[in-house]
N, C-alpha and C positions, 0 to 999 in steps of 0.2 A: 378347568380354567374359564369354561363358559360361567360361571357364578363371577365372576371377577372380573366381566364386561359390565361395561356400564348399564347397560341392557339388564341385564340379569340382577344387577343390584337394586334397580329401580322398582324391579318384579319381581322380585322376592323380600323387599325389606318393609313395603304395606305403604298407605296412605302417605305415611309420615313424610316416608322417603320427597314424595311431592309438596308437602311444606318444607320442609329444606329446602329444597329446590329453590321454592320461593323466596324465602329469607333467601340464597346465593344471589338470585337474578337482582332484588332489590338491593344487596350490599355491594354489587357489580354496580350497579347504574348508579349511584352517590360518587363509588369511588373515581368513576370514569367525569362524571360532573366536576367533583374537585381537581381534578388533575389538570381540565382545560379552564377550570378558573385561575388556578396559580399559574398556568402558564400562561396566558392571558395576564396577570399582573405581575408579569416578572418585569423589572425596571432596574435600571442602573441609578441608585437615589444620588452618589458623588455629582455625576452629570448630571442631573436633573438638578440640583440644587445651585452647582455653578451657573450653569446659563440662567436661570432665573435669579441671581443675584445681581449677572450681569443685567440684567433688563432693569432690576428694580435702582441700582445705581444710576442707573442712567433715567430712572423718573421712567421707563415707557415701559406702564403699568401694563397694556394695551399687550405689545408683543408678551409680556409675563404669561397674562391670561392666554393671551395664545395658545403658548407652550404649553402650560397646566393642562388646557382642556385636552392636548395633544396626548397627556403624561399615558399613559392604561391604567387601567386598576383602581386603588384606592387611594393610592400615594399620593398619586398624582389630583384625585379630586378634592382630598387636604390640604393641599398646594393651592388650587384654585377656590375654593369656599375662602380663605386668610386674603387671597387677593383682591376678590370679590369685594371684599371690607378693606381692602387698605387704610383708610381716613379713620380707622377706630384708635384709641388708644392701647399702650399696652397690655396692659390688664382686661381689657374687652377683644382684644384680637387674641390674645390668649384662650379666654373663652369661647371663642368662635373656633377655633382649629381644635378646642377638647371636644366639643358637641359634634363636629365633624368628624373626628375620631372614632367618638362613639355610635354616630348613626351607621361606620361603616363594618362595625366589629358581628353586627347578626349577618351580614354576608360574605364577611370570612367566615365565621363558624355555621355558617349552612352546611348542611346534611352530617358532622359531622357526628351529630348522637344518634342518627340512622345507621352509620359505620357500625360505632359502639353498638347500638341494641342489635343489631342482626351479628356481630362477633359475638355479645354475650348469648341469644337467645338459642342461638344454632347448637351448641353441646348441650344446652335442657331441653331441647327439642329430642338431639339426638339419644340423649340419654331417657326419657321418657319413652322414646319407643324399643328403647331395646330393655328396659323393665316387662311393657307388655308382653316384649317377646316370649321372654324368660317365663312370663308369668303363663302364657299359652303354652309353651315347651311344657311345663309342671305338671300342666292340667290334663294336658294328652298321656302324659306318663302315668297321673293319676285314674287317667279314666281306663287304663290297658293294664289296671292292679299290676303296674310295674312292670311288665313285660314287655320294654322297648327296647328293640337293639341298639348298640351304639352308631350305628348310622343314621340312626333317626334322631338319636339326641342330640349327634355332634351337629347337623342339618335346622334343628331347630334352634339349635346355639349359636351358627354361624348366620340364620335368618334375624335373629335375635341383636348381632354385633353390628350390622347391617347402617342401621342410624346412626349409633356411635360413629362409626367412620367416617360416614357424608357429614355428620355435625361438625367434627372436629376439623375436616377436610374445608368446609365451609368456614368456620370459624378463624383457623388460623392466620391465612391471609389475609383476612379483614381486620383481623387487630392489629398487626403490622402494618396496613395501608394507616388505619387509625391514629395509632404514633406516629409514622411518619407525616401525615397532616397536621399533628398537634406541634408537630416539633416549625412546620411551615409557617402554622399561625402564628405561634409566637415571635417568630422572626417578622414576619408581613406587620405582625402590631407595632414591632421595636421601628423597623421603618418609618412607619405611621404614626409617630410619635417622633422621632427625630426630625422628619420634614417640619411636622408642624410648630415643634419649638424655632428650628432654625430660622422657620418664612415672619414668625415674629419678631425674632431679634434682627433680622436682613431689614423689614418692613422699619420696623418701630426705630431704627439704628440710624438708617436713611434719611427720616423723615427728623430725627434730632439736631442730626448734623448739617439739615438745611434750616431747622432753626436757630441754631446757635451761629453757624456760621455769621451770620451781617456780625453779631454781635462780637463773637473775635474777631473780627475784621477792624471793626472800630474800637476795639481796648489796643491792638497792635496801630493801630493809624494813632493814637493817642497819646504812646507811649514815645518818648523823650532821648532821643540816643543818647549814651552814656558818655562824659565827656574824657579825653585820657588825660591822664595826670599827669602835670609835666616834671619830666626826671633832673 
């Protein structure tokens, strides 16, 4: 049972076993990275979008930015890039919350193809060394003109399965962390894209209906009461 301590795997499965290793330590340290990035940009977007509608009705763009710069994450600095510009047109404030959108997409998808390569690279790693195994196991048996007992073959077959194991033991949870990140991003984008349509249509909505207003004002001040028909 002493083979089967971590100790003993280490030291009997050869160099490799220590690049595995390494691939584990750096697909740990990404996934610990992402985890305190998405929690760090967890937001309630409902609320965020109410009070900043509230602000922007009321014209005080000022407390808006406020709040925005308050938001976390990335939501919230979509929110404040579109406020930032207020005075643009539609079509240009449109533009401004896509380019802000996209400045923020390489640090949501940080470290995530480091996840991926150290999930995929860790069973060709591991599988690579338990070939050489195999391939050293052959050559002892060939150099002993076959005269190995089965305690020595099952020993160099079990030194041999050695990678395999740490690979696949390595690999596993890291493609799981993987997906579960990818499944994050996508969510964190559809947010990032909701805020930014909405901060356009609150913005540019706002800004219409303190144009048009004087002007309904004065087709209704102009208009004629209807007079009633006498029965």
């Amino acid at each position: 049972m002493a083979l089967l301590e971590p100790a003993g795997l280490v030291e009997r499965g050869g160099p490799l076993v220590w690049v595995l290793l390494g691939i584990g330590f750096v697909g740990t340290v990404a996934v610990v990275e992402r985890m305190f990035f998405f929690h760090r940009a967890r937001i309630n977007v409902g609320d965020l979008l109410v009070g900043l509608a509230h602000h922007i009705r009321r014209r005080s763009f000022a407390e808006a930015l406020h709040q925005a710069a308050r938001a976390p994450g990335p939501v919230g600095r979509v929110a404040h890039a579109a406020l930032l510009r207020y005075y643009l047109g539609r079509g240009e404030l449109r533009d401004v919350t896509r380019e802000a959108a996209q400045l923020e997409v390489p640090h949501i998808e940080k470290n995530l193809r480091v996840i991926l390569g150290c999930a995929l690279l860790a069973p060709l790693v591991g599988m690579l060394g338990t070939l050489l195994g195999m391939l050293e196991t052959f050559q002892r048996v060939s150099e002993q003109a076959g005269f190995t007992g089965p305690a020595e073959l099952s020993g160099g077959v079990f030194t041999a399965l050695i990678t395999s194991v740490i690979g696949l033991t390595v690999a596993t949870p890291l493609y799981l962390f993987y997906l579960y990140f990818l499944g994050r991003v996508k969510r964190l984008i559809h947010r990032i894209e909701r805020v930014g349509i909405e901060m356009v249509h609150l913005i540019a909505d706002t800004r219409e209906e303190e144009e048009y207003a004087p002007f309904r004002d004065e087709t209704n001040a102009g208009r004629k009461p209807a007079k009633k028909r006498k029965t």
